[in-house]
N, C-alpha and C positions, 0 to 999 in steps of 0.2 A: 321213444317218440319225442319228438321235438316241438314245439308251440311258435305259429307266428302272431304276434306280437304287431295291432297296427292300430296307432294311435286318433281316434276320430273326433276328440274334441280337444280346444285350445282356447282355452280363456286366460285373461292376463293374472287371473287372482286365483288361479289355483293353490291349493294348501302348499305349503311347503314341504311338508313331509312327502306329498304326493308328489311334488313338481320332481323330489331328490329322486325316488324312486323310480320314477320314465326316463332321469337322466343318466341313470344305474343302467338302464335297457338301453342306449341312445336316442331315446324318442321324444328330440328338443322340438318337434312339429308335427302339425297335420298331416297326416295319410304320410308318415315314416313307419317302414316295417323292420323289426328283427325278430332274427330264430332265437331263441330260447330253451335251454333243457327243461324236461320234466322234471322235478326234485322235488322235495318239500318247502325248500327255500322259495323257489319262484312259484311254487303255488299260494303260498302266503303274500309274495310280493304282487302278485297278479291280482290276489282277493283285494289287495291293497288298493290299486287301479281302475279297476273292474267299472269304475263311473267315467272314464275317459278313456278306455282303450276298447279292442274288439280280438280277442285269440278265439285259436283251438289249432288242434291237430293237424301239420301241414303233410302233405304227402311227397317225396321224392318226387315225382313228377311235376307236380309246382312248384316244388323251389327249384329247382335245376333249369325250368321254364322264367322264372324269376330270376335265377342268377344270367342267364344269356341275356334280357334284356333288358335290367334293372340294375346288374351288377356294376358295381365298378371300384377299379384300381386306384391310386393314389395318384393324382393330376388327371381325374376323369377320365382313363380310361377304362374299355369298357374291359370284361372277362373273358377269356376264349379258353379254348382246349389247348392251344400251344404253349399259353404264359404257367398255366397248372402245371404243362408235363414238366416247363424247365423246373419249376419254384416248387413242387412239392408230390406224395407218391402218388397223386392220380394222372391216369393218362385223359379222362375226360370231362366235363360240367356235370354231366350224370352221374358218374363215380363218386366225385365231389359230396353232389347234395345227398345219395344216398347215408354219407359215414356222417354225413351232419343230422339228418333225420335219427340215425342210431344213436347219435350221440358219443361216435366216435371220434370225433374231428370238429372243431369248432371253426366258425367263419374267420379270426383275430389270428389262427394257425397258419394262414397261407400270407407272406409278405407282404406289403402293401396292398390286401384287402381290403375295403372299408364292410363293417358287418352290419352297418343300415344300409335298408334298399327305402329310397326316394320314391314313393309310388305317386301315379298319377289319380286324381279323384276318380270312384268309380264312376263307371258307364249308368245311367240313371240314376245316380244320387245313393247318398246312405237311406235305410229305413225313416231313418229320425234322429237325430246324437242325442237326444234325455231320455228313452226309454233301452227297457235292455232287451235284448236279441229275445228274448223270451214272451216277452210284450209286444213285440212287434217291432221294435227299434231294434238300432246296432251296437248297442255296447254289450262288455262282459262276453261270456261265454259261448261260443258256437259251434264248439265241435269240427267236424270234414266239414259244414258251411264254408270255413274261414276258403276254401279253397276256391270255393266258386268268386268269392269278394276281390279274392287275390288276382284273380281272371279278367275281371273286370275292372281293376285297375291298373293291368298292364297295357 
């Protein structure tokens, strides 16, 4: 299982230790998404963020939905199923985002990918960016949430 990773608050005086570690993720801005394995490592780095960003559990079906219209190549092109089949072993964007979901295949594997996705602000706003998804705000931890978020900000 894979973790999306999207960054909802941006203040100029964040710590620095934190600032390193979102730029560890690529998440140099507001409502920027990346996938993430599950490990020890980024569960630590996550708990690390946890006051500035918003994950959980992404599904094959949203990223794959996320990679067609969020993706993009190197001089802003976007992602199709014919540039995968040349440049690597899938034949489609579903195939794709399932071996990333597994955690077989990472986004940086396929040639001029970029593995941030630029998202649009959600549709009705965050909850709130100072409390956490559990309070009733958007940060930290959300589980299959994260998918609906994802939805609304494509």
């Amino acid at each position: 299982m894979a973790y999306a990773v999207i960054r909802v608050r941006g203040q100029p005086d964040v710590n620095k230790d934190i600032e390193y570690t979102m730029n560890l993720f690529g998440l140099y801005r507001v409502n920027h998404c990346s996938i993430v394995p599950d490990n020890p490592v980024t569960k630590g780095m996550l708990q690390k963020i946890k006051d500035y960003v918003t994950y959980g559990e992404v599904t094959p079906e949203t990223l794959a939905q996320m990679i067609r219209v969020r993706g993009r190549l190197s001089g802003d092109r976007a992602i199709t199923d014919e540039y995968l089949a040349e440049n690597s072993d899938f034949k489609t964007i579903e195939d794709f985002a399932k071996a990333i979901v597994d955690e077989d295949y990472k986004m940086r594997d396929v040639e001029a990918v970029k593995p941030v996705f630029r998202l649009h602000p959600p549709v009705k706003g965050y909850e709130g960016n100072k409390r956490s998804y559990r309070n009733g705000g958007a940060l930290g931890y959300r589980g299959e949430a994260i998918n609906d978020l994802i939805a609304r900000m494509l």
